[in-house]
C-alpha positions in Angstrom: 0.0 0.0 0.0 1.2 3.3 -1.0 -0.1 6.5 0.8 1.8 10.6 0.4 2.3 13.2 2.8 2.4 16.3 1.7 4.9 18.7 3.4 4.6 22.7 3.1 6.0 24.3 5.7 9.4 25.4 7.1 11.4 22.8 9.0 11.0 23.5 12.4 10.0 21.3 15.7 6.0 21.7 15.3 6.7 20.2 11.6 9.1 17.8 12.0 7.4 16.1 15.0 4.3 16.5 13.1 5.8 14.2 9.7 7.2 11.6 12.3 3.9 11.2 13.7 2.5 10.9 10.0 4.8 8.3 9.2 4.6 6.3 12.4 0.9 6.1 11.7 1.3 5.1 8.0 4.1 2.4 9.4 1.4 1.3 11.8 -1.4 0.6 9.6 0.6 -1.3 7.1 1.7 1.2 4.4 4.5 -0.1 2.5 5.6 2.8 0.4 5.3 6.6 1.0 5.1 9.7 -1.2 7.0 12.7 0.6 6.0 15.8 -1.2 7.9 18.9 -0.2 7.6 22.5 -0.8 9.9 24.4 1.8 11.7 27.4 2.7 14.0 25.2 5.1 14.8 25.8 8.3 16.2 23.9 11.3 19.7 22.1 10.3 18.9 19.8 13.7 15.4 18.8 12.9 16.0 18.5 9.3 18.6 16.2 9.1 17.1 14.1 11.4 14.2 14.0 9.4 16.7 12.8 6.3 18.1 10.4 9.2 15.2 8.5 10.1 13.4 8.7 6.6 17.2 6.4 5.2 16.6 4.0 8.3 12.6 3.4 7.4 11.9 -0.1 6.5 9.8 0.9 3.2 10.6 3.0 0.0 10.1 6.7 0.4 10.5 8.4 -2.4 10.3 12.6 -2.7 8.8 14.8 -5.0 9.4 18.8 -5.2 6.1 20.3 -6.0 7.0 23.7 -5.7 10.1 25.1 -4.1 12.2 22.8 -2.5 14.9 25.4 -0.3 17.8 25.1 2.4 17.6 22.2 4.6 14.7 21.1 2.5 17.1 19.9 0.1 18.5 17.4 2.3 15.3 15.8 3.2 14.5 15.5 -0.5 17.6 13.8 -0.7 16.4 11.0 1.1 14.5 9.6 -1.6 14.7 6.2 -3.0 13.3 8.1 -6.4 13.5 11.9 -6.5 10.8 13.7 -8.4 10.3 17.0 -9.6 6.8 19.0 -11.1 8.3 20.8 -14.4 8.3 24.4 -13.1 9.9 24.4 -9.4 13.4 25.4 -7.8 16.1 24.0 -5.2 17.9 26.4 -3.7 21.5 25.4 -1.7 22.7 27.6 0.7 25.2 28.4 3.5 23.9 27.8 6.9 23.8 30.3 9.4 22.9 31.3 13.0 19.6 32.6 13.8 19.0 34.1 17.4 16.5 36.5 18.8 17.4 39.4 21.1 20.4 40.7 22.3 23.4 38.4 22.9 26.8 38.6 24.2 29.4 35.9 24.2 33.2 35.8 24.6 35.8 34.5 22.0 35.7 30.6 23.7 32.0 30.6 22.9 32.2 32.1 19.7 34.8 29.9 18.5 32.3 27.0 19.7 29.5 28.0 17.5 31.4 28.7 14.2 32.8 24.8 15.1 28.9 23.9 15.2 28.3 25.6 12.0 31.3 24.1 10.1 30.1 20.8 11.1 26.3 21.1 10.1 27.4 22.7 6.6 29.7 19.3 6.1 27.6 17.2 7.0 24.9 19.2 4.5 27.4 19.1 1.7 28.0 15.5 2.4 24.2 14.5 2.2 23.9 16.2 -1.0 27.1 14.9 -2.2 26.2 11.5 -1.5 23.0 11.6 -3.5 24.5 13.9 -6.1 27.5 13.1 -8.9 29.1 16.5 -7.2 32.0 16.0 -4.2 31.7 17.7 -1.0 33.9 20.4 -2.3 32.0 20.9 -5.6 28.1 21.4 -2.8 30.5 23.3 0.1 31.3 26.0 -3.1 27.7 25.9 -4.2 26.6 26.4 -0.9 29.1 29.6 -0.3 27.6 30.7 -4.0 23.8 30.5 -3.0 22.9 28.4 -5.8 19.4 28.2 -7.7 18.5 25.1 -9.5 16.4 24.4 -12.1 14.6 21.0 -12.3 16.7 20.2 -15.7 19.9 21.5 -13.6 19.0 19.5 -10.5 18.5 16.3 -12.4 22.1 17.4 -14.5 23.4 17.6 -11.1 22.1 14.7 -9.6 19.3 15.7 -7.2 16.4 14.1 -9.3 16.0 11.3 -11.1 12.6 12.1 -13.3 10.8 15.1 -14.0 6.8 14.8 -14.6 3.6 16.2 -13.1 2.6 13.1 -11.8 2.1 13.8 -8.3 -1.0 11.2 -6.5 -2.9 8.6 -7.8 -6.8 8.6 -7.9 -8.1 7.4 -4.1 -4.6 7.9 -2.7 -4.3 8.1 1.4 -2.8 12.1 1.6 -2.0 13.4 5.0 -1.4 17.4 5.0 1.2 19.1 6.8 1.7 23.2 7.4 -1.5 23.8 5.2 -4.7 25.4 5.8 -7.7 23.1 5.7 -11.2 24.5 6.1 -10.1 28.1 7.9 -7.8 26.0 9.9 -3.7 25.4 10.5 -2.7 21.5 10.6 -0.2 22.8 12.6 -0.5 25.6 15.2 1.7 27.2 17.4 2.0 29.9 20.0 5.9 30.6 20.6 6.8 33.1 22.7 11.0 34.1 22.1 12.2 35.8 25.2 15.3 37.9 25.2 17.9 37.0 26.3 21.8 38.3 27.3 24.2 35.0 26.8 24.1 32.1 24.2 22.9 28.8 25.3 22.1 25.8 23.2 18.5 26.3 24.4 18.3 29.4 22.7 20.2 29.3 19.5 20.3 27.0 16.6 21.8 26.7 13.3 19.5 27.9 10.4 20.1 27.6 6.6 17.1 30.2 5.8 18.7 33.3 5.0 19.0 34.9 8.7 21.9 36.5 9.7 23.1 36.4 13.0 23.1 39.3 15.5 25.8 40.2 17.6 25.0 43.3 20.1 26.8 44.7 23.5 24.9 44.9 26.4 
């Protein structure tokens, strides 16, 4: 059995724990093969390569299709695909991955040199996702991140993100769970988030992004 989720929405915790749910409750009532269709601006490098994670260590093909615009860390959890599909007229977007924080900050040179480690990591371990699925080397997606790159579906499919292009997106009586879209004057995810201020760094309260934020550093 073969049922699709349909993903639009940034990659954040209320999304992420939303899709695991999804496919926990496709798993449990038997489904055998899932659609992932994505259309994201990106978001959190910690929840979206777990996503890419768990979707590799699933027991049943999951293959992704980019129905719209596939950004960011988005482009690593289409890389999870068994099969990688693309509608005719999207984009993928790589990107360098930055800080986001809210508030003012201060942090000395120890714990400064900490966080750029953090972010050297996540953008390897980005490059080498994408690398892994693509016929590019680390080097050639580290560049392309530093470069912003914009991809077409032809030049995503030269570069070896997809694998077909087509239109094809469900089948007639398909099982289609919805994520991050609004269904009958209501969100299928909601959230009330209040972000405090805030006068150090902590790991609670700072995160590694690759939307385009830029981090902020102020004096207090």
């Amino acid at each position: 059995m073969e049922a699709a989720i349909r993903f639009l929405s940034p990659v954040d915790q209320f999304s992420t724990n939303q899709l695991f749910g999804s496919i926990d409750q496709l798993l449990g009532e038997g489904f055998t093969k899932i659609r992932l269709l994505l259309s994201t601006p990106g978001g959190s490098v910690f929840h979206g390569l777990s996503v890419y994670n768990y979707l590799k260590g699933l027991p049943i093909e999951v293959d992704t299709y980019n129905f719209g615009s596939v950004d960011s860390i988005g482009v690593v959890i289409f890389s999870a695909g068994a099969n990688r599909f693309s509608v005719p007229h999207s984009r993928f977007l790589i990107h360098s991955v930055k800080f986001n924080t809210q508030g003012a900050i201060s942090a000395d040179e120890k714990q400064l040199d900490e966080f750029l480690k953090s972010l050297k990591i996540d953008q390897k371990n980005i490059a080498k996702v994408i690398a892994d699925t693509s016929s590019k080397t680390e080097e050639d997606v580290d560049n392309d991140m530093n470069n912003r790159t914009t991809l077409t579906p032809e030049e995503a499919m030269d570069y070896g993100l997809v694998t077909d292009i087509k239109s094809e997106l469900l089948v007639s009586g398909m099982r289609v769970i919805t994520i991050g879209e609004a269904l009958q004057g209501h969100m299928n995810i909601t959230r009330d988030v209040l972000i405090p201020n805030f006068n150090t760094i902590s790991e609670s309260n700072i995160s590694s992004y690759t939307e385009n934020i830029s981090l902020q550093i102020g004096t207090i």
